[in-house]
C-alpha positions as CSV (number, residue, x, y, z in Angstrom):
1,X,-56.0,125.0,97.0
2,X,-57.9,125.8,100.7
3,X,-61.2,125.7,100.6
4,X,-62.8,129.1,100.7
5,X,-64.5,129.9,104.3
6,X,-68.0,129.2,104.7
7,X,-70.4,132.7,104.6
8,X,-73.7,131.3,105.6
9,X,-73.7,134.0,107.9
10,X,-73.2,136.6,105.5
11,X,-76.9,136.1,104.5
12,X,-78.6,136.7,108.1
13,X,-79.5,140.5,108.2
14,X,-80.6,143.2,110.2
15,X,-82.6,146.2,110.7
16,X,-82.5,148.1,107.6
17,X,-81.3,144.9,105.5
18,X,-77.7,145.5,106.5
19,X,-75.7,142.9,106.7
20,X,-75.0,141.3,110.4
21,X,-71.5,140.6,111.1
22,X,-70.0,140.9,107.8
23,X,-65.7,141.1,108.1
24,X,-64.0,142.8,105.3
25,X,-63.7,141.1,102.1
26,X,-60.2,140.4,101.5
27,X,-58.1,140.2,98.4
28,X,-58.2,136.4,98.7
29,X,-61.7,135.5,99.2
30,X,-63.0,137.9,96.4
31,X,-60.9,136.3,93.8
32,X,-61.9,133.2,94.7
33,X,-65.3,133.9,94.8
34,X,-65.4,135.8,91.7
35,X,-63.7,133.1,89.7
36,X,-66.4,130.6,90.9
37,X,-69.2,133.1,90.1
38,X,-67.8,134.3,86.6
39,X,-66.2,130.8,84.8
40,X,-68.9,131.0,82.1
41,X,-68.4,134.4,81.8
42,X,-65.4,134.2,79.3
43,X,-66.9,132.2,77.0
44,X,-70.4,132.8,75.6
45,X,-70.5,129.4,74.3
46,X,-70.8,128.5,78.0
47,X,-74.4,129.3,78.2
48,X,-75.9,127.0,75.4
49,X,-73.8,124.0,75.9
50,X,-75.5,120.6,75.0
51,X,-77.3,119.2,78.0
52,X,-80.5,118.9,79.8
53,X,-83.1,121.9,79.4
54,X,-82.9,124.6,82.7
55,X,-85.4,127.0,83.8
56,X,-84.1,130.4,82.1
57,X,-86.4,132.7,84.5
58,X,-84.2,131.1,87.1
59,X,-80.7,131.4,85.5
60,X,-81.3,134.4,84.1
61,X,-82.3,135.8,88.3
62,X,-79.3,133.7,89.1
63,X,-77.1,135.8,87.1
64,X,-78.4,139.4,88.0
65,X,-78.1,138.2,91.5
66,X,-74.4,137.8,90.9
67,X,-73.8,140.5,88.9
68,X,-75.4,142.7,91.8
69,X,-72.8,141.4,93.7
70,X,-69.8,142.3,91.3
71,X,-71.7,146.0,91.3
72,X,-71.1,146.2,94.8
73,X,-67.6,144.7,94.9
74,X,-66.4,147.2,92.8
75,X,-66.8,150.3,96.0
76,X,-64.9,147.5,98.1
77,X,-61.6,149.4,99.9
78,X,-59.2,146.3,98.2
79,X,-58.1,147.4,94.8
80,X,-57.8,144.0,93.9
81,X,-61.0,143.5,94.8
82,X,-62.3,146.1,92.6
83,X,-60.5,145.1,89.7
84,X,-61.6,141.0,89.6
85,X,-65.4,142.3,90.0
86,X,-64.4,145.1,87.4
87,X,-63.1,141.9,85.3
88,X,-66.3,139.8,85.8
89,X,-69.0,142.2,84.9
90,X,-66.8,143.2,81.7
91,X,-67.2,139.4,81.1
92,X,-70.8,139.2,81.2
93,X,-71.6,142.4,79.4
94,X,-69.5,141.1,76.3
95,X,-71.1,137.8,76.3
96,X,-74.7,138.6,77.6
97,X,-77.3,141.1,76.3
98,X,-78.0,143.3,79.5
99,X,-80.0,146.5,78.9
100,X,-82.7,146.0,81.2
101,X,-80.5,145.1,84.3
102,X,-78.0,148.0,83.2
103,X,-80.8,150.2,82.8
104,X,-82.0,150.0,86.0
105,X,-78.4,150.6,87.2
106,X,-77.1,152.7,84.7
107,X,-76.2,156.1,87.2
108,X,-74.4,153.1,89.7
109,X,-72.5,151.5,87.3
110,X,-71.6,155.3,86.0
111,X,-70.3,156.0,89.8
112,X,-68.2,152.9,90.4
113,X,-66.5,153.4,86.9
114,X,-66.0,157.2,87.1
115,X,-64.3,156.5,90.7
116,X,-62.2,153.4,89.5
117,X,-60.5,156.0,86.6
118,X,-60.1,158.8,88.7
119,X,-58.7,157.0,91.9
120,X,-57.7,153.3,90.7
121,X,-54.1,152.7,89.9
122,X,-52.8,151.7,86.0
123,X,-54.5,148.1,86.2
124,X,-58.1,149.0,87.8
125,X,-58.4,152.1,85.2
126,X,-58.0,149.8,82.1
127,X,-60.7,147.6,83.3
128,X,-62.9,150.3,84.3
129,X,-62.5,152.0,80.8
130,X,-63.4,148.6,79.0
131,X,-66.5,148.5,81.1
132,X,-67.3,151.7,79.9
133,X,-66.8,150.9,76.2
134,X,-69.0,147.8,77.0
135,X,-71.6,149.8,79.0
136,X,-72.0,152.5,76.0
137,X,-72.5,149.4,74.0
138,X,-75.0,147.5,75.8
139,X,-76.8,151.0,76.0
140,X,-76.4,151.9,72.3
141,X,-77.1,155.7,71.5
142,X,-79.8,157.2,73.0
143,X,-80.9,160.1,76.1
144,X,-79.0,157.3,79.0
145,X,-75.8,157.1,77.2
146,X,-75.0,160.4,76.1
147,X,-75.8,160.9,80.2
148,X,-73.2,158.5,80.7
149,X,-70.9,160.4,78.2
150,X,-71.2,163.0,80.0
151,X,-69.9,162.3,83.2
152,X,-67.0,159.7,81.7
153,X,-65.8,161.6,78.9
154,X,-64.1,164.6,81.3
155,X,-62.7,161.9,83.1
156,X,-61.2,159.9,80.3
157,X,-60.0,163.2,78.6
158,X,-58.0,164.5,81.6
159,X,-56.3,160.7,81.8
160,X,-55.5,160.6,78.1
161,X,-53.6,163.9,78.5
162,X,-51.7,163.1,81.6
163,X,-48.3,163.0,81.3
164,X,-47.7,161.6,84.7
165,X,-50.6,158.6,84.0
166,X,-49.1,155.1,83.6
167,X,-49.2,154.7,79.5
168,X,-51.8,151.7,79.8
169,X,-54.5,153.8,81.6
170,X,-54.2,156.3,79.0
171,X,-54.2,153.9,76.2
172,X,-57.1,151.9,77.3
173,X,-59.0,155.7,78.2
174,X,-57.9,156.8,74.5
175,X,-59.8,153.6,73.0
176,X,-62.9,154.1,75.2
177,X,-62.9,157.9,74.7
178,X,-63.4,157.1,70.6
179,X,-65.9,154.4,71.4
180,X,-67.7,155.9,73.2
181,X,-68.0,159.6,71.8
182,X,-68.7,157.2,68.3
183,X,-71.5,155.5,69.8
184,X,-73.4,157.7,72.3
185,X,-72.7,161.5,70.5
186,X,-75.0,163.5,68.4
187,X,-73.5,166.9,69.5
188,X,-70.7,168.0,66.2
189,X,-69.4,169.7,68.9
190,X,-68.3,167.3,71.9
191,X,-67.5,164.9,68.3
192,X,-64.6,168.2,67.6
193,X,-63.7,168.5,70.7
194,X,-62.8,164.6,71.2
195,X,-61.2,164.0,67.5
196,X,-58.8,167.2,68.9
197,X,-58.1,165.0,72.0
198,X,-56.9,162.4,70.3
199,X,-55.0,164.2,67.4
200,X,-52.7,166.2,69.7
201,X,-51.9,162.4,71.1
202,X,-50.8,160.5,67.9
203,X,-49.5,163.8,66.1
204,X,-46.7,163.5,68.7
205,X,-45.4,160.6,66.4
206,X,-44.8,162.4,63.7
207,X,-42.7,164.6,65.8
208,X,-40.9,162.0,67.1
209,X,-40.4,160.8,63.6
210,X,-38.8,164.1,62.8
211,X,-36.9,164.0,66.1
212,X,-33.0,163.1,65.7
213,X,-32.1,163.2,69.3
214,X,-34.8,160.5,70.6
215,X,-36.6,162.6,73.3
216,X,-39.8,161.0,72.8
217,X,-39.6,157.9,73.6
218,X,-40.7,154.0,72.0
219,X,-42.5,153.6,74.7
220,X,-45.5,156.2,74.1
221,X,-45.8,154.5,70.8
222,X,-49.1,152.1,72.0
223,X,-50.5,155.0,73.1
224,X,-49.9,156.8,69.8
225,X,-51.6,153.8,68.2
226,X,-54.4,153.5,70.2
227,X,-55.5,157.2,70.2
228,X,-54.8,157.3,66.3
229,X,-57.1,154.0,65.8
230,X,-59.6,156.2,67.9
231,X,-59.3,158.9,66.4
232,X,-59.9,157.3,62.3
233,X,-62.9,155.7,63.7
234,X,-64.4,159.0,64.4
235,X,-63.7,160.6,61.4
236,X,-65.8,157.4,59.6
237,X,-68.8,159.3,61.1
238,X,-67.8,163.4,60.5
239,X,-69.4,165.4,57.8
240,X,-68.0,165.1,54.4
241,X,-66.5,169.0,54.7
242,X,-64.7,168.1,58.3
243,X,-63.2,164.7,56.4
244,X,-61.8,167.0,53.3
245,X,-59.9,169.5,56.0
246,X,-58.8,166.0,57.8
247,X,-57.7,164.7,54.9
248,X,-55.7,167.7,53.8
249,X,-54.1,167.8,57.3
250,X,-53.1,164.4,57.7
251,X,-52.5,162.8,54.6
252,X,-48.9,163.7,54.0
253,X,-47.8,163.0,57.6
254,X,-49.0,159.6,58.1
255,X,-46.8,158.0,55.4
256,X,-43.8,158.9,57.9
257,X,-45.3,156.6,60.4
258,X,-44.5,153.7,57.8
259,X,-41.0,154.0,58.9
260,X,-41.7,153.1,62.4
261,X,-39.4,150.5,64.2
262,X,-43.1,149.1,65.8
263,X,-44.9,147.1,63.5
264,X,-48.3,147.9,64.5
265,X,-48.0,151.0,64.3
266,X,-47.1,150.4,60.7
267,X,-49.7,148.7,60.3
268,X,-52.3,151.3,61.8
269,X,-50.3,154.2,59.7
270,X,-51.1,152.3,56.5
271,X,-54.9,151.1,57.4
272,X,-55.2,154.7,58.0
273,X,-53.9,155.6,55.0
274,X,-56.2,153.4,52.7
275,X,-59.6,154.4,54.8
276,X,-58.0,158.2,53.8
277,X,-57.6,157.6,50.0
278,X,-61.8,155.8,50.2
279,X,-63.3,158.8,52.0
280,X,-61.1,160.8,50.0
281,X,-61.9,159.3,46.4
282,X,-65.8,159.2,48.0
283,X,-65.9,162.9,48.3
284,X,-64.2,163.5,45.3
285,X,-64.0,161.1,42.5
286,X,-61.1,162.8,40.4
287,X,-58.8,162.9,43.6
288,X,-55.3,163.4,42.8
289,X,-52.6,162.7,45.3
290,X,-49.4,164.6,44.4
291,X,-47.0,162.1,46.1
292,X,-48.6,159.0,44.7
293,X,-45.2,157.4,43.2
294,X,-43.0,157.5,46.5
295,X,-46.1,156.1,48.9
296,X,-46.5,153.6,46.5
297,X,-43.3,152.7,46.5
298,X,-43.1,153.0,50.2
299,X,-46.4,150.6,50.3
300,X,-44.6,148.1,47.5
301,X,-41.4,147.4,50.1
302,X,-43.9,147.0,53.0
303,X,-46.0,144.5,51.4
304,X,-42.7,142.6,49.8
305,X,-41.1,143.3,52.9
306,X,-37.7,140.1,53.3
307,X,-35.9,142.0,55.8
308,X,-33.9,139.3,58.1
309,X,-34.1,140.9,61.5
310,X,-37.4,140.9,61.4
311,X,-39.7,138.2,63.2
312,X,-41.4,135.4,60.5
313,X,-44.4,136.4,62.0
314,X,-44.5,140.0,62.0
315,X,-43.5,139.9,58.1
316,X,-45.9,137.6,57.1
317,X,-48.8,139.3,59.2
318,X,-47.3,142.9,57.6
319,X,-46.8,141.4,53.8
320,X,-50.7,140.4,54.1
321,X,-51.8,144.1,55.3
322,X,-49.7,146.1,53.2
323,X,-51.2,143.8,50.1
324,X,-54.1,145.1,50.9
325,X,-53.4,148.6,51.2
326,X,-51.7,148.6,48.6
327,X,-54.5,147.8,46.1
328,X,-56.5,150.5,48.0
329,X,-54.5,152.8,47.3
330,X,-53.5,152.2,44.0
331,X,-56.7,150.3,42.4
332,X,-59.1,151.5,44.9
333,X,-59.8,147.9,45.3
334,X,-60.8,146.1,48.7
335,X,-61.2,142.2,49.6
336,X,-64.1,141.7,50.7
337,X,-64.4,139.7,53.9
338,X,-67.2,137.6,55.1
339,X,-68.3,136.9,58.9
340,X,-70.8,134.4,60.1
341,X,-72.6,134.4,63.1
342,X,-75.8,132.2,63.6
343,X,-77.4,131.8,60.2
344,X,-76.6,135.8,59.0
345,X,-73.7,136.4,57.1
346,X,-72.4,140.1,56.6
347,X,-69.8,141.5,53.8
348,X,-67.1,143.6,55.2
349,X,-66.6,145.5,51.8
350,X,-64.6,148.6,52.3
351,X,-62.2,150.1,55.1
352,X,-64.6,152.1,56.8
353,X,-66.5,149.0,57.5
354,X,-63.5,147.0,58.4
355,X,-62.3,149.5,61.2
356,X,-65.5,149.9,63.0
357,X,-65.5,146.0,63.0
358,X,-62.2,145.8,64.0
359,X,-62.5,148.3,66.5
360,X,-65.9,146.2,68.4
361,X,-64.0,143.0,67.5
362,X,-61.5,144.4,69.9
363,X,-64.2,145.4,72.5
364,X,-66.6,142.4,72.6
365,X,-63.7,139.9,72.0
366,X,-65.5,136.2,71.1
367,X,-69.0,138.0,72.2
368,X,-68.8,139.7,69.0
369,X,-70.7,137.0,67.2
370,X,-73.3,136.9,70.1
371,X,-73.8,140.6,69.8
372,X,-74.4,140.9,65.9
373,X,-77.1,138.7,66.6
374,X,-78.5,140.9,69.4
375,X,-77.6,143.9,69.8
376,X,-80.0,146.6,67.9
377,X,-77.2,149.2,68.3
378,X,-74.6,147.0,66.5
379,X,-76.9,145.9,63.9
380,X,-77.9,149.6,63.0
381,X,-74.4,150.2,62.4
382,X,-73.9,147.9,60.5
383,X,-77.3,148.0,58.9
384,X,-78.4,144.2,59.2
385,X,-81.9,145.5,60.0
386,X,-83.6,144.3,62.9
387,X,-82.9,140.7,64.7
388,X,-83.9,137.2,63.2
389,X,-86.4,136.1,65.4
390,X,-85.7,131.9,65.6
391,X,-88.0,129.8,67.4
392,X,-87.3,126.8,69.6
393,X,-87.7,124.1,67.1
394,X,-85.6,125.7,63.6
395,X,-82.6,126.3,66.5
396,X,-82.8,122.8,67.5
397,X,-82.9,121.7,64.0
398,X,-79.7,124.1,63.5
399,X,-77.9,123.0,66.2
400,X,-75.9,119.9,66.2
401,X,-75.2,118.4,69.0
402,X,-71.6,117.4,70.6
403,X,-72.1,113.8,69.6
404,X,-72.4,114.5,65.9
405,X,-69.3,117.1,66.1
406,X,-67.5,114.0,67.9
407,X,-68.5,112.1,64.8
408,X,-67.6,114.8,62.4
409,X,-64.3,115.8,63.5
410,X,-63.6,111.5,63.6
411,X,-64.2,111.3,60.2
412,X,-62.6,114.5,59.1
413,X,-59.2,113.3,61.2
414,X,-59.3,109.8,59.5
415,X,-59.8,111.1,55.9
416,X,-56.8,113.2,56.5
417,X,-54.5,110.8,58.1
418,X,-54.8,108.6,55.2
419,X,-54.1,110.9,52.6
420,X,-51.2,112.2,54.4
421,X,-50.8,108.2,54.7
422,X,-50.2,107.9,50.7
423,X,-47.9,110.9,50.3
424,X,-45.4,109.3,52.8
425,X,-46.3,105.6,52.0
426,X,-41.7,105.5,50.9
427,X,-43.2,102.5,48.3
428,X,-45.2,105.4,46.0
429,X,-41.8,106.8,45.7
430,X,-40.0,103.9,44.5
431,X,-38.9,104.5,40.8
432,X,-37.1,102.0,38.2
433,X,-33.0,103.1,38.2
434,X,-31.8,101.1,35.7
């Protein structure tokens, strides 16, 4: 690879700080350059590697200096340009808690995302929208992000209901309108309006279902997914009247999405379905659903599912869903999930719990541990109280370093290899014939 060209010049500036001499930054330079700022970016683990103690004042200005840099990168005229700085900073935000810095630059970052959506092409607008969903996050709810909401949520609206948008923008705008409206709104209102948003999107499957000549097409179906996944993570949070007229609405459509040729939006359909039946039975504990047999039966093949043209895979991950949903719906039963991070543990215990986890899971990718941890918003949702304050000395005496994992995983590899060792040792096998 050429080595990038040196920019010591870049630095020498001018009346009114402007830069002296700056060319254009082209699409080449700023990927290289934002590959070598953002590396550690991906991976949170990055920042507490094993090694030598560093100054954190000073890493800590050594990042805001770059992200500064990926702020401004994103009003560069080179789309690809935009997109990599767009990329970097929604590293950082999923790894890193930022609410000072963003705070500070709250109404910029606002700008530079509204502008990528509304001018960007299909690739730019799904990174902008996950750096909104990441912004709202780092924000939680409060005056600055319904602010934000404000200006973004127009924006993501009108791309979620164009026709003539490229089916990714409008599927990553769908997943950030419900994120963000979930986290940032207090207004029942603006909460309607958006659930209505996304309902005349995934309703359009049901249409489809019903639809013998195949106008709508396959293709909208990711989008039909995305805005119905939205859309059930709003309703976790409606008043218990607006869930009952929800409920009566939706409940004997969805099973038709069961049939679908796309196996997750089978999957979503019959997730849906078993967060219905919960809110449903929660409201009202004699519920009675008149269709109970045939969804049941629907539910039964699903989860037993042997069918031959389908994917190994895809029946095993479906089988293990449908299980599930199953039981919901018939012995309003859930498995309850565990999830560590640090030295908390939480219990996933119903649906309503798993889908707004699932839905951040999504978001914050491997930060997600990092931010349960952290992040007051997150914790407040999920009602883990304020953070565990560690200091220095019980971390150290929790962490262990890469030297005892080396030994560790040694041991662990040679216990298994000679237990596998005795099961193929051909001499155990050896029986008396005669």
């Amino acid at each position: 690879m050429p080595k990038p060209k040196k920019r010591g010049s870049n630095h020498q500036r001018g009346a009114g700080g402007q830069p002296r001499n700056v060319q254009p930054f082209s699409d080449e330079d700023a990927s290289i350059e934002t590959m070598s700022h953002c590396s550690g970016f991906s991976d949170p683990a990055s920042f507490t590697e094993d090694g030598p103690e560093v100054d954190e004042e000073a890493t800590q200005e050594d990042l805001e200096y770059k992200l500064k840099g990926f702020i401004d990168l994103t009003l560069d005229k080179s789309a690809k340009t935009r997109q990599a700085a767009l990329e970097s900073l929604k590293s950082a935000f999923s790894s890193k808690i930022l609410y000072e810095f963003i705070m500070e630059r709250r109404m910029t970052l606002t700008d530079s995302i509204e502008r990528c959506i509304k001018k960007g092409k299909s690739e730019e607008q799904c990174a902008a929208a996950g750096l909104a969903c990441l912004l709202c996050v780092q924000m939680g709810s409060g005056i600055e992000s319904e602010e934000i909401f404000k200006t973004l949520g127009p924006v993501l609206k009108k791309i979620v209901c164009d026709g003539t948008a490229s089916i990714q923008a409008r599927q990553a705008c769908a997943t950030c309108l419900g994120i963000c409206c979930f986290i940032v709104t207090d207004d029942i209102t603006e909460l309607y309006s958006t659930m209505e948003c996304l309902e005349n999107i995934f309703t359009k499957a049901y249409q489809r279902d019903r639809d013998t000549n195949g106008v709508s097409s396959t293709h909208n179906t990711v989008l039909h997914i995305s805005a119905l996944l939205a859309w059930t993570l709003l309703l976790t949070i409606c008043p218990m009247n607006e869930v009952k007229k929800k409920i009566e609405t939706h409940l004997h459509k969805l099973p038709s999405l069961l049939s679908c040729d796309d196996l997750n939006m089978r999957i979503a359909a019959g997730e849906t379905l078993a967060l219905l039946f919960e809110l449903a039975r929660e409201t009202d504990a004699d519920f009675f659903y008149e269709d109970m047999e045939l969804l049941t039966e629907k539910l039964r093949a699903l989860a037993t599912d042997g069918n031959k043209h389908r994917a190994k895979v895809d029946k095993r991950k479906q089988r293990s869903v449908f299980r599930d949903v199953l039981r919901a719906v018939e012995e309003r039963d859930f498995p309850t999930e565990m999830v560590k991070f640090g030295p908390e543990r939480m219990y996933i215990d119903c649906w309503v719990k798993k889908q707004t986890y699932d839905t951040f899971k999504e978001i914050l990718g491997s930060g997600m541990q990092y931010h349960l941890q952290s992040n007051d918003f997150l914790r407040n949702v999920f009602e883990l109280g304020p953070p565990v304050m560690l200091d220095a000395a019980t971390l150290k005496t929790m962490k262990i370093s890469r030297f005892e994992r080396h030994l560790c995983n040694s041991a662990a590899f040679k216990a298994r290899t000679k237990a596998r060792s005795k099961c193929r040792d051909k001499r155990a096998d050896v029986g008396e014939f005669f």
